[in-house]
N, C-alpha and C positions, 0 to 999 in steps of 0.2 A: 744545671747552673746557668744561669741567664743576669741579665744586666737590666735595670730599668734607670733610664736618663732624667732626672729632671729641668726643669725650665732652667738655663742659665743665667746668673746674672752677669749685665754686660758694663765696662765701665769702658768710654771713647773720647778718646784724646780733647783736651779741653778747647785746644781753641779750631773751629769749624772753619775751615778755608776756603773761598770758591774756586775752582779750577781757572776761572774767566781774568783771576789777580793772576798766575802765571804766564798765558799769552791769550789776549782777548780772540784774536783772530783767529786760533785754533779751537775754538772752545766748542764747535758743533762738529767738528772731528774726534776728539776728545771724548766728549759725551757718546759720541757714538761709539766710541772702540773703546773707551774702556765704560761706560757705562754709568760714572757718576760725575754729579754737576760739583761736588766740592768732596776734599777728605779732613780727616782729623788729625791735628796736629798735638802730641803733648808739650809744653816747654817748663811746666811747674813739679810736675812728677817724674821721680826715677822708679822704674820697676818694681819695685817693692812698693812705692806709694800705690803706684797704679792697680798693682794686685791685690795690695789689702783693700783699696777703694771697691772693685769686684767685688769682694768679697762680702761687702759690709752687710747686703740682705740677707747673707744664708744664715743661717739659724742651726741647732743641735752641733755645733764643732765636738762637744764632747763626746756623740757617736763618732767620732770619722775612724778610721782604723787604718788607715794611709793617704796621704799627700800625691799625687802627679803632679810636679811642678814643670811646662814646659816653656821654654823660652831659648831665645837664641841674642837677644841683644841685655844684658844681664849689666847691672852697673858695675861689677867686677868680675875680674879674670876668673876669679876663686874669693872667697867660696861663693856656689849657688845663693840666692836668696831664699831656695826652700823653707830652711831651716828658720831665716830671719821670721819669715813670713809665718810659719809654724808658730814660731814665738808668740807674733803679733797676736795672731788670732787664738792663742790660748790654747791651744791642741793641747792632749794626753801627750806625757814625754814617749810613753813606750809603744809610737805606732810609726808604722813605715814610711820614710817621707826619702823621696828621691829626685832627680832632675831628669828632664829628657831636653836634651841640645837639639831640636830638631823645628823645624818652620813650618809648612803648610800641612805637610804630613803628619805633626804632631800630638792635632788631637784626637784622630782617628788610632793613631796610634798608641796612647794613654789610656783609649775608650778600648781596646783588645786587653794589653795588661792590665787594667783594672779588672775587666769578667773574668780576666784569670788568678785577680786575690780577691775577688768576694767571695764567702761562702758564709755559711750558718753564724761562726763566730766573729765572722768579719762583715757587716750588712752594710755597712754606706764607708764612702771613700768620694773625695775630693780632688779632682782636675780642675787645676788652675792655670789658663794661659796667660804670657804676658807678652806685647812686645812692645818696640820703639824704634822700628826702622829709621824714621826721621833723622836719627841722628848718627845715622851714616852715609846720607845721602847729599853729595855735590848741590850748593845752590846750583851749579851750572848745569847739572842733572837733569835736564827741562821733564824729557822720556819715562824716568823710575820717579822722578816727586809725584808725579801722577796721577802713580798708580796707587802707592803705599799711603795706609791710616795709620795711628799707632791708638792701640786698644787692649782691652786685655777682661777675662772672663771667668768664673766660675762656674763649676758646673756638679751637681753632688750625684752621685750614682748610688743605685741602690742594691744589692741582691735580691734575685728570683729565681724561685724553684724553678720555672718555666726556662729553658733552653731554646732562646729566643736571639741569639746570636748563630745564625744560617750558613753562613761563611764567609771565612776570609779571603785576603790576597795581598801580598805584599814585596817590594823590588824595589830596585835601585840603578844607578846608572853613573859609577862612580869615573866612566870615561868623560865623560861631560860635566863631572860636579866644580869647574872653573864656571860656569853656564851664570849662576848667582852667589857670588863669596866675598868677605870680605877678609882680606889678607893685611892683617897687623904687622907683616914684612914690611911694608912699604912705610909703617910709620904715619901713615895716612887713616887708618881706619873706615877707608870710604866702603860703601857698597859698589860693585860693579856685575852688572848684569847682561846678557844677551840675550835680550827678546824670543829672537828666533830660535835658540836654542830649546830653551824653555818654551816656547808655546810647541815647537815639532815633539819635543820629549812627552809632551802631554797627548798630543791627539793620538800619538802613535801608541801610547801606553795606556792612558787610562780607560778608554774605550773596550779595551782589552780587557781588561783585569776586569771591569764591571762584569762582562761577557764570560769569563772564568768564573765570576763568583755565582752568575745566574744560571749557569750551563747544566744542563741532566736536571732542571730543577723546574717543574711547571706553575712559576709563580708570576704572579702578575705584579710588575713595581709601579706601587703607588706614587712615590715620592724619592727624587735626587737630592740629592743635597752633597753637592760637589764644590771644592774650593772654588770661590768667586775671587778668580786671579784678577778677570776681565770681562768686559760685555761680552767682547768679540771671540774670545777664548770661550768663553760659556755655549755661546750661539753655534757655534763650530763642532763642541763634547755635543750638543745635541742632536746633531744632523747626522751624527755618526752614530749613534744607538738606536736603534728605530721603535718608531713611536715614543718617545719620549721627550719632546721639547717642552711640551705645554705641566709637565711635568718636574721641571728643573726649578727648585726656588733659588730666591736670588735678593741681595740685598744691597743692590747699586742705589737703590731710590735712597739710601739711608748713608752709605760713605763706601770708600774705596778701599783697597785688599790691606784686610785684616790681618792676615799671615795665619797662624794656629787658629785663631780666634775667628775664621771665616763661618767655619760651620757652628762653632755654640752662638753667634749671630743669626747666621738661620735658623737656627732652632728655636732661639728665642723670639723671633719675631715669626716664625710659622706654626706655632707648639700645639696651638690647637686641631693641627689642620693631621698629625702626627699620629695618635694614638688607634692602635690596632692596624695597622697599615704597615706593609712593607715598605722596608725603607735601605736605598745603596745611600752610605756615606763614603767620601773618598774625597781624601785629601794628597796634594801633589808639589811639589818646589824643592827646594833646598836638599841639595845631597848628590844629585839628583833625586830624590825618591817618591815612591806615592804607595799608598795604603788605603786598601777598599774592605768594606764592612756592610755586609749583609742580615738587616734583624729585623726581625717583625716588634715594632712598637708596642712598649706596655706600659 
């Protein structure tokens, strides 16, 4: 039982922001620590717009045989937009369609439960990311406007005979999940974040967990593909796994942190570079959590 990924399609916040309209004087600091010259802002679309938008090039919905719907900034409490979304795009009523509440970690983590409901009778299924930080975040927020795009993704998965999912890893750090939250107590709806929390919870963890999924295993990894929180976060995962910098792709040149939607941006902008190649995907934020994935490309 194996998973084959196709090219995602990406949809990014419509209106392109330069970092340099936030504070001009910081803007070569900026660039260097987190890695991009401007991000993407949505203000026309709510979450469902955004994710049908995604979706609009994929083709065959009437193969899908289940929904991933992941998102964490959803335009209501309840219900999920799955379902809406499902509607929109004309899916089979009688196929599984579900939410995952979950941020950077989520579509590495959609991309495990999916290989585990494809099989013969069920050959393609669709993960769909969506978000919209923006709209949680303080104008006076100089530090987190940043860093955050709002984007959102498609992605169709296929069944393969070939058992080409290598291994997993997956945790949490639910002592620190104040670290990124936004708490509807306060009646505020803001995002509030700690840098530092989040970037130590990274270097200490996912380094690790790569290192567990490649361990007793004599393979050479082709290609990373690790949430792109930040330059400087990115630059730092590399220096800690050895030999593997010039091997980390990365998608600052294009906009700033995606959320779920980090890695089917990489993917879609490096797809060619992918096939038959090992490849660590791993994703990290919100929960505290991160989730890494070990597969040989097909």
């Amino acid at each position: 039982m194996g998973i084959k990924i196709e090219k995602p399609s990406i949809y990014l916040g419509s209106k392109k922001q330069n970092l340099s309209s936030f504070a001009k004087k910081y803007e070569s600091v900026v660039v260097d620590k987190i890695g991009s010259k401007h991000i993407h802002i949505e203000n026309e679309k709510n979450i469902l717009q955004m994710a049908f938008s995604a979706c609009k090039k994929i083709n065959n919905f009437q193969e899908i045989s289940f929904l991933i719907f992941v998102s964490q900034s959803q335009d209501k409490i309840l219900p999920s937009c799955a379902e809406s979304l499902s509607e929109k795009l004309k899916l089979k009523k009688n196929i599984f369609v579900f939410t995952i509440s979950s941020g950077c970690s989520g579509f590495v983590q959609a991309l495990h439960l999916a290989n585990n409901l494809l099989d013969k009778n069920n050959k393609m299924g669709l993960i769909v990311c969506a978000e919209k930080y923006s709209k949680f975040i303080s104008k006076k927020d100089f530090k987190t406007r940043v860093l955050f795009s709002d984007a959102a993704s498609a992605t169709l998965v296929r069944y393969s005979k070939k058992n080409n999912v290598l291994n997993t890893d997956f945790g949490y750090d639910g002592l620190n999940s104040n670290a990124l939250e936004v708490d509807s107590r306060s009646g505020k709806n803001t995002l509030l974040m700690d840098g530092n929390k989040i970037f130590l919870f990274a270097i200490n963890n996912v380094p690790l967990s790569i290192k567990k999924v490649t361990k007793n295993k004599k393979i050479l990894i082709d290609k990373y593909l690790v949430h792109n929180g930040s330059k400087f976060l990115i630059d730092t995962l590399s220096k800690k796994i050895p030999n593997s910098h010039k091997k980390f792709l990365t998608s600052f040149h294009i906009t700033g942190n995606t959320v779920s939607n980090s890695i089917p941006l990489l993917i879609n902008l490096h797809f060619n570079k992918l096939k038959k190649k090992k490849i660590i995907l791993s994703g990290f934020g919100v929960g505290l959590s991160w989730a890494t994935l070990l597969i040989e490309w097909i």
